[in-house]
C-alpha positions as CSV (number, residue, x, y, z in Angstrom):
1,X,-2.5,16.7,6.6
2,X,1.0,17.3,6.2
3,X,2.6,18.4,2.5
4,X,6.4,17.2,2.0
5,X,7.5,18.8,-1.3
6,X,9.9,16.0,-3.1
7,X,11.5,17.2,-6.6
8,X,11.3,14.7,-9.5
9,X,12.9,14.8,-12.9
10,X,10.3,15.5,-15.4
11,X,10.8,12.2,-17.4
12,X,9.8,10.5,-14.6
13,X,5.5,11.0,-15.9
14,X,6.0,10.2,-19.6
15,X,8.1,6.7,-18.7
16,X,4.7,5.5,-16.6
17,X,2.2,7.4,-18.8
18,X,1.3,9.9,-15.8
19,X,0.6,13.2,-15.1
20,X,2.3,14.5,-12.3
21,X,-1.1,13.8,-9.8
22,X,-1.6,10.7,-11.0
23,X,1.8,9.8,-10.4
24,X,1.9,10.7,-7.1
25,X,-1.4,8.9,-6.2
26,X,0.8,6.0,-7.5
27,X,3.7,6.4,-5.5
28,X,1.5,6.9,-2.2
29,X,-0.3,3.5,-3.2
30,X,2.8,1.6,-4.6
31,X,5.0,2.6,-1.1
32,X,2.2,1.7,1.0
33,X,1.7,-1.5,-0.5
34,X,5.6,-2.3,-0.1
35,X,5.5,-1.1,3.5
36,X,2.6,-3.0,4.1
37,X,3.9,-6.4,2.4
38,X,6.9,-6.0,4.9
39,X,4.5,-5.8,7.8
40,X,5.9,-2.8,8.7
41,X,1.9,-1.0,8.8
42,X,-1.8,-2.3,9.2
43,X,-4.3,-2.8,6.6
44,X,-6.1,-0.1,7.7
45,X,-2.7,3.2,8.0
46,X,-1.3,1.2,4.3
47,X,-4.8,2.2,3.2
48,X,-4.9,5.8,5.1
49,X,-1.3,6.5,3.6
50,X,-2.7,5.5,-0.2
51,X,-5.5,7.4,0.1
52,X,-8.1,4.5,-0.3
53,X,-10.5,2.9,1.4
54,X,-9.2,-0.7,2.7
55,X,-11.5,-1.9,0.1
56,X,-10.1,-0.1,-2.7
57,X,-6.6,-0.6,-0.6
58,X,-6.7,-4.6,-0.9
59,X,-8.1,-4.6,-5.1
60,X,-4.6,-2.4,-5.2
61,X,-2.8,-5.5,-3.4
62,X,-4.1,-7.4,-5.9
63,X,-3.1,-5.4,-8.4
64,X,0.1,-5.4,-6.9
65,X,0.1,-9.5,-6.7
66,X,0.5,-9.1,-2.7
67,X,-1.7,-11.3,-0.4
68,X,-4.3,-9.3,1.3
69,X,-3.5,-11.3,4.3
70,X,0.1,-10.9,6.1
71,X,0.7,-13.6,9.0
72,X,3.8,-14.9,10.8
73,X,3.8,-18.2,11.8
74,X,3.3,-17.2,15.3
75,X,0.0,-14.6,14.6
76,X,-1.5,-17.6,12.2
77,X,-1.3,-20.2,15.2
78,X,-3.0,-17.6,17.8
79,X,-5.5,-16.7,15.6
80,X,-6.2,-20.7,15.1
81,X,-6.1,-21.4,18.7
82,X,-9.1,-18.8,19.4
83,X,-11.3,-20.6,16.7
84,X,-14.3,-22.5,18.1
């Protein structure tokens, strides 16, 4: 695993009520979230990159109010033409 040091002002934990690990688990889980809402990253690396299990990964899309599933047009219509 790979550490990237970031600095942060200090009021940055009291405004969301988080010590400084906390907050960071936050910001890994809020970001991938975002990425993965943009379709920019699988179910499966948003959840790697939050540190969750894609269980724990989609109640945190919930949380979030972001659908669990994330189709184009196009990917919705393949995945109907393969149905039985």
């Amino acid at each position: 695993m790979k550490t990237i040091p970031i600095q942060l002002p200090e009021t940055v934990f009291s405004s969301l009520r988080r010590n400084p690990e906390e907050f960071v688990q936050e910001m890994r889980i809020a970001a991938a979230v975002k990425w993965y809402e943009l379709g920019d990253i699988s179910q499966n690396k948003a959840a790697e990159i939050a540190g969750l299990t894609r269980a724990e990964f989609i109640n945190a899309l919930s949380r979030y109010r972001v659908d669990f599933i994330q189709y184009t047009a196009e990917e919705l219509a393949e995945e109907m033409s393969n149905v039985d």
